[in-house]
Structures are given as structure tokens and as C-alpha cells.
PQR file of N, CA, C, O and H, with PARSE charges and radii, in Angstrom:
ATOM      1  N   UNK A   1     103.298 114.663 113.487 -0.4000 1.5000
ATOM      2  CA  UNK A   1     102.159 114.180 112.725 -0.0000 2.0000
ATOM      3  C   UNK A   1     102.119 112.650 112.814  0.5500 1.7000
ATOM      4  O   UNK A   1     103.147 111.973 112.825 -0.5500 1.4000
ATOM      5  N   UNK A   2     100.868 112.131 112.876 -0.4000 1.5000
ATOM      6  CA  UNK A   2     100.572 110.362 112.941 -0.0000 2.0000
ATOM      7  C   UNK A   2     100.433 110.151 111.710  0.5500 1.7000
ATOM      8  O   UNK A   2     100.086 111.050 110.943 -0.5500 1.4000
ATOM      9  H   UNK A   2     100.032 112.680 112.867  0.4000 1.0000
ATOM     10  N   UNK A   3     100.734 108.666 111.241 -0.4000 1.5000
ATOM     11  CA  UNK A   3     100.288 108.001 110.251 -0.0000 2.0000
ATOM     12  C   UNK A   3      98.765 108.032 110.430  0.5500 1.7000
ATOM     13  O   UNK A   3      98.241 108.430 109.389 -0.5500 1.4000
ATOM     14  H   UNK A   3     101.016 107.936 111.863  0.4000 1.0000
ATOM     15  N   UNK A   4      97.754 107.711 111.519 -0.4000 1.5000
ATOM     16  CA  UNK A   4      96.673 108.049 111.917 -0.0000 2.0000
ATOM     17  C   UNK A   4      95.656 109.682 110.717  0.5500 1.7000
ATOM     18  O   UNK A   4      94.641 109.771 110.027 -0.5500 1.4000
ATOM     19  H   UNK A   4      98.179 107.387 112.364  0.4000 1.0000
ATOM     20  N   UNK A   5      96.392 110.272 111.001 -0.4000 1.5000
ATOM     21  CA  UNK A   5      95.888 111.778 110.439 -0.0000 2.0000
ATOM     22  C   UNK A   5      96.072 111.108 108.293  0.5500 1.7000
ATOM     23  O   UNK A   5      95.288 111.043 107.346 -0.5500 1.4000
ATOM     24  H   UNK A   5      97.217 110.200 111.561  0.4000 1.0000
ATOM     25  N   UNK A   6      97.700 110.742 108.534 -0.4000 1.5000
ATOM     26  CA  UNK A   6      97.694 110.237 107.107 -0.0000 2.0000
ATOM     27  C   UNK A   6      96.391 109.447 106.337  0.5500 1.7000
ATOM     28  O   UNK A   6      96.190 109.600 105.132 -0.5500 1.4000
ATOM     29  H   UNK A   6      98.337 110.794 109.304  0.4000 1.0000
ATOM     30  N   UNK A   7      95.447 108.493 107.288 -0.4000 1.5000
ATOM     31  CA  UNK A   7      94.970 107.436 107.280 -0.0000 2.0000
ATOM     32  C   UNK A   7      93.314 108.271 107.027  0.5500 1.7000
ATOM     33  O   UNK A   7      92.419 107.933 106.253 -0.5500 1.4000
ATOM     34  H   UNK A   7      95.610 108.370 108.267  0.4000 1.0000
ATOM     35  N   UNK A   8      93.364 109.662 108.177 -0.4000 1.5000
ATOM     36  CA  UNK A   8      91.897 110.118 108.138 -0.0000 2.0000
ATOM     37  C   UNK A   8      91.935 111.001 106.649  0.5500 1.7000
ATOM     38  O   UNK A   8      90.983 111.270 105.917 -0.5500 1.4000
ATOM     39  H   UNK A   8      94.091 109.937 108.806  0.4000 1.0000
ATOM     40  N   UNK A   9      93.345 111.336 106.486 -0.4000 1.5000
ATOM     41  CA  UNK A   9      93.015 112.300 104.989 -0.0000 2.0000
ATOM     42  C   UNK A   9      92.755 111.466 103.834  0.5500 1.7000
ATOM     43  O   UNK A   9      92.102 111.972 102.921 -0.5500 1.4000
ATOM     44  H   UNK A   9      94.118 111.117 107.080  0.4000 1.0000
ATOM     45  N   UNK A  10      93.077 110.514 103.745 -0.4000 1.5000
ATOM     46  CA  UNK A  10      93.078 109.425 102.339 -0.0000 2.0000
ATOM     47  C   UNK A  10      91.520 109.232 102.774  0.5500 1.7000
ATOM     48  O   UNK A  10      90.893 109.730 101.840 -0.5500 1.4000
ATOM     49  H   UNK A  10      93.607 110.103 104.487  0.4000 1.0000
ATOM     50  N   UNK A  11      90.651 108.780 103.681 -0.4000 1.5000
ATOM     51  CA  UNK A  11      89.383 108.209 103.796 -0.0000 2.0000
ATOM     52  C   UNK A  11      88.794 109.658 103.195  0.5500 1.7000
ATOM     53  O   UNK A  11      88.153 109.962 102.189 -0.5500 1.4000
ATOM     54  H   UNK A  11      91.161 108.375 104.440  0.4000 1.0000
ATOM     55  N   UNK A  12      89.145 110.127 103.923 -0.4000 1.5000
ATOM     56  CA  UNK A  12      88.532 111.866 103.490 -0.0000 2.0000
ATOM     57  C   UNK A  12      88.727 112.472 101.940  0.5500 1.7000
ATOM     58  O   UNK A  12      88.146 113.495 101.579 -0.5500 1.4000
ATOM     59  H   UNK A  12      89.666 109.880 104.740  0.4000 1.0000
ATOM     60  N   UNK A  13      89.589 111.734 101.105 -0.4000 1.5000
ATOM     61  CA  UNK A  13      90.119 111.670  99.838 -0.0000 2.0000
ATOM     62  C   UNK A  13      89.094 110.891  99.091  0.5500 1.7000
ATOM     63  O   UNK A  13      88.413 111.432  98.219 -0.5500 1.4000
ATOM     64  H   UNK A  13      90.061 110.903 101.399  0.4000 1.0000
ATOM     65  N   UNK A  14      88.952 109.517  99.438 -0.4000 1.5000
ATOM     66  CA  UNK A  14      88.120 108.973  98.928 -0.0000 2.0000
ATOM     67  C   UNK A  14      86.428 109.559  98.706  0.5500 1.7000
ATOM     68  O   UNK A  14      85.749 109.571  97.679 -0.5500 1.4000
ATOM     69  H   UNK A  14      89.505 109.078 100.146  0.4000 1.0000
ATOM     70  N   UNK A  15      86.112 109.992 100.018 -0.4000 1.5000
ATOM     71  CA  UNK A  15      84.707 110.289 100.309 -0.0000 2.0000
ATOM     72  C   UNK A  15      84.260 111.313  99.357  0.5500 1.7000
ATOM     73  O   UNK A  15      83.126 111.552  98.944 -0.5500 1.4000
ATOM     74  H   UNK A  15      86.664 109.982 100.852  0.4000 1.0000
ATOM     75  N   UNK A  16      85.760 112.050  99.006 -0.4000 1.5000
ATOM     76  CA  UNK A  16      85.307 113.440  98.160 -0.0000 2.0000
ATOM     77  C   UNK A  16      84.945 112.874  96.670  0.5500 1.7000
ATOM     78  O   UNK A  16      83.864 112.984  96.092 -0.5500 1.4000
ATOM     79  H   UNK A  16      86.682 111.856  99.341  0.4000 1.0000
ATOM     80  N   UNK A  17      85.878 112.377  96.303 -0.4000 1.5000
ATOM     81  CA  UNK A  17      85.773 112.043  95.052 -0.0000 2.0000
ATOM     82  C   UNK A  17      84.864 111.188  94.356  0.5500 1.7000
ATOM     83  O   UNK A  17      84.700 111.118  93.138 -0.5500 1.4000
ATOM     84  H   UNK A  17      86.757 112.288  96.773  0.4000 1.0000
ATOM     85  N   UNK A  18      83.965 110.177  95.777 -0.4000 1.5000
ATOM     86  CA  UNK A  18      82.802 109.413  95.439 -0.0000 2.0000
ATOM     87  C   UNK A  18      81.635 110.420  94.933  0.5500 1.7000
ATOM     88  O   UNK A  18      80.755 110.225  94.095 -0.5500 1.4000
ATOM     89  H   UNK A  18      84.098 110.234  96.766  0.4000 1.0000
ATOM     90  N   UNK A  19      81.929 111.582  95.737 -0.4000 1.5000
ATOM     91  CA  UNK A  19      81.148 112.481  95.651 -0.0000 2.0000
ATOM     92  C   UNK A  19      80.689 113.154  94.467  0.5500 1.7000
ATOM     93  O   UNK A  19      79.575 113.392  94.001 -0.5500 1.4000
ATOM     94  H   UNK A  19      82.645 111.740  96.417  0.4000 1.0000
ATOM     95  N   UNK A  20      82.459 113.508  93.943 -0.4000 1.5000
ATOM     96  CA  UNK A  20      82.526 113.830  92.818 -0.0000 2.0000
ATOM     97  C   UNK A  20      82.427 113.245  91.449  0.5500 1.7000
ATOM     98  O   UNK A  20      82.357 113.910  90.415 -0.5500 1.4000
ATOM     99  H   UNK A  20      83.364 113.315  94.322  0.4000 1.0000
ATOM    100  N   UNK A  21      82.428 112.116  91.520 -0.4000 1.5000
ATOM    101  CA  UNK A  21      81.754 110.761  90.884 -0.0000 2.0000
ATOM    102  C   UNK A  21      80.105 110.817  90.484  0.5500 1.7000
ATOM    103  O   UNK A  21      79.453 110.775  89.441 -0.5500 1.4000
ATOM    104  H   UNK A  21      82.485 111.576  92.359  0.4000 1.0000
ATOM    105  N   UNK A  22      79.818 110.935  91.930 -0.4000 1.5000
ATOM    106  CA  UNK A  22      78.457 111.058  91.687 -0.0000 2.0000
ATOM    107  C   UNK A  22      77.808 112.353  91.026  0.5500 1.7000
ATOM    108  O   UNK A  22      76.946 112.330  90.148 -0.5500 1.4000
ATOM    109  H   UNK A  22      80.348 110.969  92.778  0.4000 1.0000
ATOM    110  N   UNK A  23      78.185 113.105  91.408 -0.4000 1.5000
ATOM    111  CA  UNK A  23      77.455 114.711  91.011 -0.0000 2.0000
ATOM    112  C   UNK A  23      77.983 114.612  89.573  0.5500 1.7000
ATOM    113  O   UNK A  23      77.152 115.045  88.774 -0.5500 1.4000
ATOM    114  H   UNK A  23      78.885 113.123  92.121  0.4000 1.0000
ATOM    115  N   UNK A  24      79.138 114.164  88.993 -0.4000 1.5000
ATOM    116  CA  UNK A  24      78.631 113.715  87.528 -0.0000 2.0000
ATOM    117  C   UNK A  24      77.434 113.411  86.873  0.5500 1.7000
ATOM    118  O   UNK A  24      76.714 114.006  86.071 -0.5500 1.4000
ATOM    119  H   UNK A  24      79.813 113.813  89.642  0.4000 1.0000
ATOM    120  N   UNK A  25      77.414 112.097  87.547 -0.4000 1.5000
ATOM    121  CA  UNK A  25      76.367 111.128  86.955 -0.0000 2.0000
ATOM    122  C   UNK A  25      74.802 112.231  87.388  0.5500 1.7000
ATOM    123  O   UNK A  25      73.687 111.749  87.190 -0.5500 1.4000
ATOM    124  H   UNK A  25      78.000 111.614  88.199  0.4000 1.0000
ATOM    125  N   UNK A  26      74.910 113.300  87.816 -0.4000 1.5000
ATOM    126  CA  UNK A  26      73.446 113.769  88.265 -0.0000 2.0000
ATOM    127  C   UNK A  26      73.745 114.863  87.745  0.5500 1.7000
ATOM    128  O   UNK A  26      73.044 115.820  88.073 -0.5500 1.4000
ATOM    129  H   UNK A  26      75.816 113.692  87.977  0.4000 1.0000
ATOM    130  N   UNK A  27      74.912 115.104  86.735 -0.4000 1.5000
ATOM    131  CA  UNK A  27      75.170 116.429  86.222 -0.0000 2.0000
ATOM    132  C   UNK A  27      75.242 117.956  86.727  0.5500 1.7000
ATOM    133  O   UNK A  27      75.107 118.950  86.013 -0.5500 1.4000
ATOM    134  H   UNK A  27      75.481 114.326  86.469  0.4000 1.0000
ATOM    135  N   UNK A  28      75.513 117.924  88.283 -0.4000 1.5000
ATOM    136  CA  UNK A  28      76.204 118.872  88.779 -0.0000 2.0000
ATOM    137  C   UNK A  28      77.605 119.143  89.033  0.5500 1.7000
ATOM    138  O   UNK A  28      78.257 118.883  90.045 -0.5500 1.4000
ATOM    139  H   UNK A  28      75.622 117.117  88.863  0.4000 1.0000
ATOM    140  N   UNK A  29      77.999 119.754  87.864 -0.4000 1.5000
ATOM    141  CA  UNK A  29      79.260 119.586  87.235 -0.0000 2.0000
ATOM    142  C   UNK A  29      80.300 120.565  88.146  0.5500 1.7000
ATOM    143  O   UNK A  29      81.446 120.136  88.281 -0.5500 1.4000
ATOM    144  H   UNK A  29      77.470 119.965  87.042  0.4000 1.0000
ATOM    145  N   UNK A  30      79.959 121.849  88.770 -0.4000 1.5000
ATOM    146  CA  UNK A  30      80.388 122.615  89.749 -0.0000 2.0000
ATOM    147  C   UNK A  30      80.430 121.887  91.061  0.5500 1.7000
ATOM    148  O   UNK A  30      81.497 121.990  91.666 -0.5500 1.4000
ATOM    149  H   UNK A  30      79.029 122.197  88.660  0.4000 1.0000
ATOM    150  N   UNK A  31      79.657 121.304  91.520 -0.4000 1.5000
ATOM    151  CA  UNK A  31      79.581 120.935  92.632 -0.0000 2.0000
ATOM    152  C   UNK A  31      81.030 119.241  92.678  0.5500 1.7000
ATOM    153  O   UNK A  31      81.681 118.918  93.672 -0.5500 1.4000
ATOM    154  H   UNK A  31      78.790 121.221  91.028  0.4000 1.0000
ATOM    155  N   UNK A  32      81.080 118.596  91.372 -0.4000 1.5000
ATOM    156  CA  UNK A  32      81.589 118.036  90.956 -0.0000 2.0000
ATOM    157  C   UNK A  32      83.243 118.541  90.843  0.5500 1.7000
ATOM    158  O   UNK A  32      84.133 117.773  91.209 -0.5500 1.4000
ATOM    159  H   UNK A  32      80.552 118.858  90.565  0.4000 1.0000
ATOM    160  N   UNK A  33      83.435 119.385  90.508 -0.4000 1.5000
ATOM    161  CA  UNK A  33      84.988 120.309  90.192 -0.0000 2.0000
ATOM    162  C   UNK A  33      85.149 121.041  91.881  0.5500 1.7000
ATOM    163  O   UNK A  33      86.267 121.517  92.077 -0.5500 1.4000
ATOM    164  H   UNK A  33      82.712 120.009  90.210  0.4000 1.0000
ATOM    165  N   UNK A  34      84.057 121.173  93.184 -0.4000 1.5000
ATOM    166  CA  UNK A  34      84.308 121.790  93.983 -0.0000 2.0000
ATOM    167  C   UNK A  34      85.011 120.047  94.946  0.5500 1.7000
ATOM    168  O   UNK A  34      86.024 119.972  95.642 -0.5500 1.4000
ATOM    169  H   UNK A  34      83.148 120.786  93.025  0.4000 1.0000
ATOM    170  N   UNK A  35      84.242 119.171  94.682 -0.4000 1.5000
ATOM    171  CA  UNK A  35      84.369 117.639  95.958 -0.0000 2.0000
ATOM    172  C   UNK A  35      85.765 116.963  95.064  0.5500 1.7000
ATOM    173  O   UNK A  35      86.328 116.042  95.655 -0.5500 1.4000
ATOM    174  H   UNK A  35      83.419 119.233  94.117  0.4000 1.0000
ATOM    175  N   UNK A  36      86.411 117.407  93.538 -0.4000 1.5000
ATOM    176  CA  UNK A  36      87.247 116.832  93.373 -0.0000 2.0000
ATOM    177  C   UNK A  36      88.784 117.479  93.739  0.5500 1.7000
ATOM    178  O   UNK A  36      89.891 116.989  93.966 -0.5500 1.4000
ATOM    179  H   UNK A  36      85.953 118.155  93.058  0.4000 1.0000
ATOM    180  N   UNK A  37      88.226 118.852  93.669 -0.4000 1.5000
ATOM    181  CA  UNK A  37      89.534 119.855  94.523 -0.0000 2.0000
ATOM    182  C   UNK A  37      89.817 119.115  95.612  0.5500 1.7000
ATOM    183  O   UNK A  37      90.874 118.576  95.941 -0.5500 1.4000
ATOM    184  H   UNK A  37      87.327 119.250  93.485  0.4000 1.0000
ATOM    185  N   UNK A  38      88.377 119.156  96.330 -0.4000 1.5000
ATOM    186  CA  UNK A  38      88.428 119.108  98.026 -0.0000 2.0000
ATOM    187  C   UNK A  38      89.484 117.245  98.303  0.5500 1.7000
ATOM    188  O   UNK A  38      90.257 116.920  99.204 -0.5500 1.4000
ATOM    189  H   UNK A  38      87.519 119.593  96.063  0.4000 1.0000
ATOM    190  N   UNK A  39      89.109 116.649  97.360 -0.4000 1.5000
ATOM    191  CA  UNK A  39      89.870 115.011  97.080 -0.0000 2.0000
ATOM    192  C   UNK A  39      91.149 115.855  96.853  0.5500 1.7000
ATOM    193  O   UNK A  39      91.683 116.210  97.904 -0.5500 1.4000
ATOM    194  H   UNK A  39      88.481 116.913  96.628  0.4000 1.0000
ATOM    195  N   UNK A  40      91.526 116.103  96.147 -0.4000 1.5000
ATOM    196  CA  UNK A  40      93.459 116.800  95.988 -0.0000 2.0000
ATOM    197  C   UNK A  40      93.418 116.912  96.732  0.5500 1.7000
ATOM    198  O   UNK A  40      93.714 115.885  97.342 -0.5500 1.4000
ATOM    199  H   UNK A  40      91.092 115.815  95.293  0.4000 1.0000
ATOM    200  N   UNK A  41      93.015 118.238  97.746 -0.4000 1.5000
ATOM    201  CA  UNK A  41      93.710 118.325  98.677 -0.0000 2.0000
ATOM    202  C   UNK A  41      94.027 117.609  99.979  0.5500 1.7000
ATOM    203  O   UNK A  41      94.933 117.665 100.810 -0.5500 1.4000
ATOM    204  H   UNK A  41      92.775 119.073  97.250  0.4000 1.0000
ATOM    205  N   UNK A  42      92.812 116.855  99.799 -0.4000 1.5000
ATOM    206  CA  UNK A  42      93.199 115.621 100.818 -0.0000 2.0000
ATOM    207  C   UNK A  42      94.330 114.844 100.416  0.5500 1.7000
ATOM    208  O   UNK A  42      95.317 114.868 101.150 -0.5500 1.4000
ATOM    209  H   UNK A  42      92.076 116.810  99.123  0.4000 1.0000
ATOM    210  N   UNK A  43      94.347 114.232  99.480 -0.4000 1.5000
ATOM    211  CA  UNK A  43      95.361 113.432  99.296 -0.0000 2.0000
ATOM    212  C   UNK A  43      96.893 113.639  98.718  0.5500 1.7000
ATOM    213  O   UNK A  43      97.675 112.909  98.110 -0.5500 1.4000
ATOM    214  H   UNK A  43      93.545 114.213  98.883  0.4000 1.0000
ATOM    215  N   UNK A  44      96.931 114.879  99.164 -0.4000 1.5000
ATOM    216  CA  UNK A  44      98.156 115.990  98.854 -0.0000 2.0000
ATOM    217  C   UNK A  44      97.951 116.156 100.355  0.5500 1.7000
ATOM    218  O   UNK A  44      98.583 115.125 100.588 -0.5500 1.4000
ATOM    219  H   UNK A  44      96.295 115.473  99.657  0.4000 1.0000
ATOM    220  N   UNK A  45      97.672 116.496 101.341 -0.4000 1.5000
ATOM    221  CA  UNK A  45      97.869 116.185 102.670 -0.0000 2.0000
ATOM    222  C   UNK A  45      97.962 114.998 103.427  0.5500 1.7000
ATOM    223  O   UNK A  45      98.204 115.285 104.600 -0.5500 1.4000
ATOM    224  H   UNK A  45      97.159 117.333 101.152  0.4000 1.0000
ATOM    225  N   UNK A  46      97.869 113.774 103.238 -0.4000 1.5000
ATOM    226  CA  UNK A  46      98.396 112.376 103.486 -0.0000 2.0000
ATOM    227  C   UNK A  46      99.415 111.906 102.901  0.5500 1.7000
ATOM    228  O   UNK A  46      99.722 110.717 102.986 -0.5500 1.4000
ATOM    229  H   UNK A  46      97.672 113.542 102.285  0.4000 1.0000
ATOM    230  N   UNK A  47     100.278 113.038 102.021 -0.4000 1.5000
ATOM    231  CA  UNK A  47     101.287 112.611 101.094 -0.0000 2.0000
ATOM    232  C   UNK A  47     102.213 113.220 101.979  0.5500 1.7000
ATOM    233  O   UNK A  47     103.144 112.572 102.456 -0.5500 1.4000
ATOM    234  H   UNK A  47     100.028 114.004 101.952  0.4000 1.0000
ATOM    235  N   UNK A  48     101.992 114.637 102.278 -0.4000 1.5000
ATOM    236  CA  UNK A  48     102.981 115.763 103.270 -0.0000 2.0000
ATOM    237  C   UNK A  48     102.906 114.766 104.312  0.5500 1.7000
ATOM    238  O   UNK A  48     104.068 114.389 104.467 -0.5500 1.4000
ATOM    239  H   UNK A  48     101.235 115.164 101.891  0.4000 1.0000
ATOM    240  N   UNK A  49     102.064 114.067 105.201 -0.4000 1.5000
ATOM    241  CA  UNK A  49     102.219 113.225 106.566 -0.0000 2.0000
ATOM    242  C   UNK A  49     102.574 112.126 106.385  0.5500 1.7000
ATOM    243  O   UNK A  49     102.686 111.359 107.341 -0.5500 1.4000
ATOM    244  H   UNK A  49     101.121 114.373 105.074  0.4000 1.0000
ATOM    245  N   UNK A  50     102.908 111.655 104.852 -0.4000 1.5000
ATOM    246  CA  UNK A  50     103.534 109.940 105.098 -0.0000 2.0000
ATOM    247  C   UNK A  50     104.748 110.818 104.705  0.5500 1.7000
ATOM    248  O   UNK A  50     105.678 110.523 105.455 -0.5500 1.4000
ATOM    249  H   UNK A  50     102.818 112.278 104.075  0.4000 1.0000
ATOM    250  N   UNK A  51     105.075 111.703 103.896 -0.4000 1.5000
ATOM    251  CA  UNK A  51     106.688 112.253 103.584 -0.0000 2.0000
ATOM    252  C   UNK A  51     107.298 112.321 104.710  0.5500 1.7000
ATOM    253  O   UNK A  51     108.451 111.979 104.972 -0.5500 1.4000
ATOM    254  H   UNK A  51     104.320 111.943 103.286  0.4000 1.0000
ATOM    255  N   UNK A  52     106.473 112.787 105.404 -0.4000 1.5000
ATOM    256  CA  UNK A  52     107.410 113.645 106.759 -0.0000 2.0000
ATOM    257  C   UNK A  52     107.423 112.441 107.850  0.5500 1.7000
ATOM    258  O   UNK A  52     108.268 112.716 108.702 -0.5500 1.4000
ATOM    259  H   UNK A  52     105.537 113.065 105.191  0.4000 1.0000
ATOM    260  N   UNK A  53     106.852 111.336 108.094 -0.4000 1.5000
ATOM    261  CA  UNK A  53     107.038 110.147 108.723 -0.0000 2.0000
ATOM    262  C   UNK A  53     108.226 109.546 107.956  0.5500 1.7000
ATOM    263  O   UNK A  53     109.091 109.273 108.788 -0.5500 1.4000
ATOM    264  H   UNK A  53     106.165 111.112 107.402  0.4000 1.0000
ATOM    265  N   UNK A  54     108.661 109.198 106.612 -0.4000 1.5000
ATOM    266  CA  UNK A  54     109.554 108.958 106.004 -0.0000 2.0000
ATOM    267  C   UNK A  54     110.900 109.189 106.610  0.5500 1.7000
ATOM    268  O   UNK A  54     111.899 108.638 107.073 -0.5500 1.4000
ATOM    269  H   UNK A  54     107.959 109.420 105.936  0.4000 1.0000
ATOM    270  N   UNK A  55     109.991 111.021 106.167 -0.4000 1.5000
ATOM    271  CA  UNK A  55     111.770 111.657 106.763 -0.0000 2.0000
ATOM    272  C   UNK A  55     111.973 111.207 108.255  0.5500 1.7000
ATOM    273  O   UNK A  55     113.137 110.834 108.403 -0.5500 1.4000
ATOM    274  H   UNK A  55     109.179 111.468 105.792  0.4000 1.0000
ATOM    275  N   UNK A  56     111.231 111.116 109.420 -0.4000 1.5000
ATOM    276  CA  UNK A  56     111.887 110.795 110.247 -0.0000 2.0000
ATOM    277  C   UNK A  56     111.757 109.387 110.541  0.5500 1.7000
ATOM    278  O   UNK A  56     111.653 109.040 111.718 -0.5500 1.4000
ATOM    279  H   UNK A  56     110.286 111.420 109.300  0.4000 1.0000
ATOM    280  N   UNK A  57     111.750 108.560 109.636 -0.4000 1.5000
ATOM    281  CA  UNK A  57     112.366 107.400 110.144 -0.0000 2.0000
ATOM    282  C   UNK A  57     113.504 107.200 109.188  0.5500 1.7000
ATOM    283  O   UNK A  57     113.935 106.088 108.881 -0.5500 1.4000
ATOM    284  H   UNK A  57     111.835 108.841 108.681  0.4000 1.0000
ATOM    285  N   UNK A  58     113.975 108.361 108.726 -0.4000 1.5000
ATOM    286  CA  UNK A  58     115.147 108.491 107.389 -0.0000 2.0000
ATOM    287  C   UNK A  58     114.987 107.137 106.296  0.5500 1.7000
ATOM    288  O   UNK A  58     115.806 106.279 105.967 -0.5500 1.4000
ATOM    289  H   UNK A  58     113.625 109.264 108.976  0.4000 1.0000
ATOM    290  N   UNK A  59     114.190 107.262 106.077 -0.4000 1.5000
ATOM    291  CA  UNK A  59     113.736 106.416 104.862 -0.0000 2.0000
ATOM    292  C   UNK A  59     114.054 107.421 103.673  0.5500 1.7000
ATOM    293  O   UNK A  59     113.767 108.593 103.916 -0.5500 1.4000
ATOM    294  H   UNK A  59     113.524 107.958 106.345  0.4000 1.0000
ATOM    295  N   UNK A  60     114.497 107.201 102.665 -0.4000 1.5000
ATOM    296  CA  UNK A  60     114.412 108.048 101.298 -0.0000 2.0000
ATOM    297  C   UNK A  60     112.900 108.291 101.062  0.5500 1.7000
ATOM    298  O   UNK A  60     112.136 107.356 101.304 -0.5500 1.4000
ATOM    299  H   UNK A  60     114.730 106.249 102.468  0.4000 1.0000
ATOM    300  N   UNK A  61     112.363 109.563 100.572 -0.4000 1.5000
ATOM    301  CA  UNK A  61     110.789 109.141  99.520 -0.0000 2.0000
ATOM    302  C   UNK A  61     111.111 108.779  98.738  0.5500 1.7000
ATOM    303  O   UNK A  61     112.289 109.087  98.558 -0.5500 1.4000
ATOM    304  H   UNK A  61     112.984 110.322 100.375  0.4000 1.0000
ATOM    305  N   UNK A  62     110.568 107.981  97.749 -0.4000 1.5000
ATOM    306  CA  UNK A  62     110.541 107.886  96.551 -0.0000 2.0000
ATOM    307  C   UNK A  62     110.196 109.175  95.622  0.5500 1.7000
ATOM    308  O   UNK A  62     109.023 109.447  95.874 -0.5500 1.4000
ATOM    309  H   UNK A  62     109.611 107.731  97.895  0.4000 1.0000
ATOM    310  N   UNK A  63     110.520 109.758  95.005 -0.4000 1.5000
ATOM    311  CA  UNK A  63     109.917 111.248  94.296 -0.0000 2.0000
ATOM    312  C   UNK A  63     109.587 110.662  93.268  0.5500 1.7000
ATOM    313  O   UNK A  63     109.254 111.536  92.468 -0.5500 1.4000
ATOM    314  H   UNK A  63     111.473 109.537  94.799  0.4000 1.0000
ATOM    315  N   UNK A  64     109.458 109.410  92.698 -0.4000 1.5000
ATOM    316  CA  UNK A  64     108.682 109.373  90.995 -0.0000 2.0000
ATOM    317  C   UNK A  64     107.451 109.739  91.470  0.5500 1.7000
ATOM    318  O   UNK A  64     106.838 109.405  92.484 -0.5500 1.4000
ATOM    319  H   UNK A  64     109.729 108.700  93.348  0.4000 1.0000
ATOM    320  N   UNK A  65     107.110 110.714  90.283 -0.4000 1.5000
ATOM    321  CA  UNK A  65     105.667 111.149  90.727 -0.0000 2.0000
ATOM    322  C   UNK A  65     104.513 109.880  89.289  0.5500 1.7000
ATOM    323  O   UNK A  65     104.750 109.194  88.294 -0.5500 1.4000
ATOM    324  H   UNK A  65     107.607 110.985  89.460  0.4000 1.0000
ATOM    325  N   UNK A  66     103.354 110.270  90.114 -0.4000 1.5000
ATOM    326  CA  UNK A  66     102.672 108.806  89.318 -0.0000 2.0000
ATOM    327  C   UNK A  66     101.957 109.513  87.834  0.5500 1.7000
ATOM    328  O   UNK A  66     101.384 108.789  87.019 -0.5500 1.4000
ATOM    329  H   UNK A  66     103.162 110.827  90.922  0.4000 1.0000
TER
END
């Protein structure tokens, strides 16, 4: 896995959650709970591809979770 892929899931993280931002403010509240999942899981998949770059450059992760 690339830091690259890490880099397209966080943009892809962001995009969701603008989304989900917005469909607030326009009160589509489903559509809102569907683009903020879709943000987790992006950025729960750029977490698995910077972990696993970690591990092989044997870096410790840090595990405090935020």
C-alpha cells in the first residue's frame, strides 16, 4: 500500500463529510448520516495505510486514540 492511496482516502474523507455538512444545512438528514458513514470509512482506511506504512518502516503507532 502507498502513502499515495493514504492521501486519496483522507481527500475522499473530507469530500464526504462537506457533504454531510451540507445536507444538514438543507435538512436531508439521511442522506447526511449516509456521506458521514461514507467519511468513517474513509478515514478508517487512511489510518489502516499509514498503520501499515508505520509497521514497515518499524516505527511504533501511536495507539492513543483521539
Amino acid at each position: 500500500m502507498s502513502l499515495d492511496e493514504a492521501s486519496r482516502q483522507l481527500e475522499q474523507a473530507i469530500h464526504d463529510a462537506q457533504v454531510a455538512f451540507d445536507c444538514i444545512g438543507l435538512g436531508h438528514i439521511d442522506r447526511a448520516h449516509t456521506n458521514a458513514l461514507t467519511a468513517r470509512t474513509a478515514a478508517d482506511a487512511a489510518e489502516t495505510v499509514l498503520r501499515a506504512a508505520l509497521r514497515d518502516m518499524n516505527v511504533p503507532a501511536d495507539d492513543d486514540d483521539l
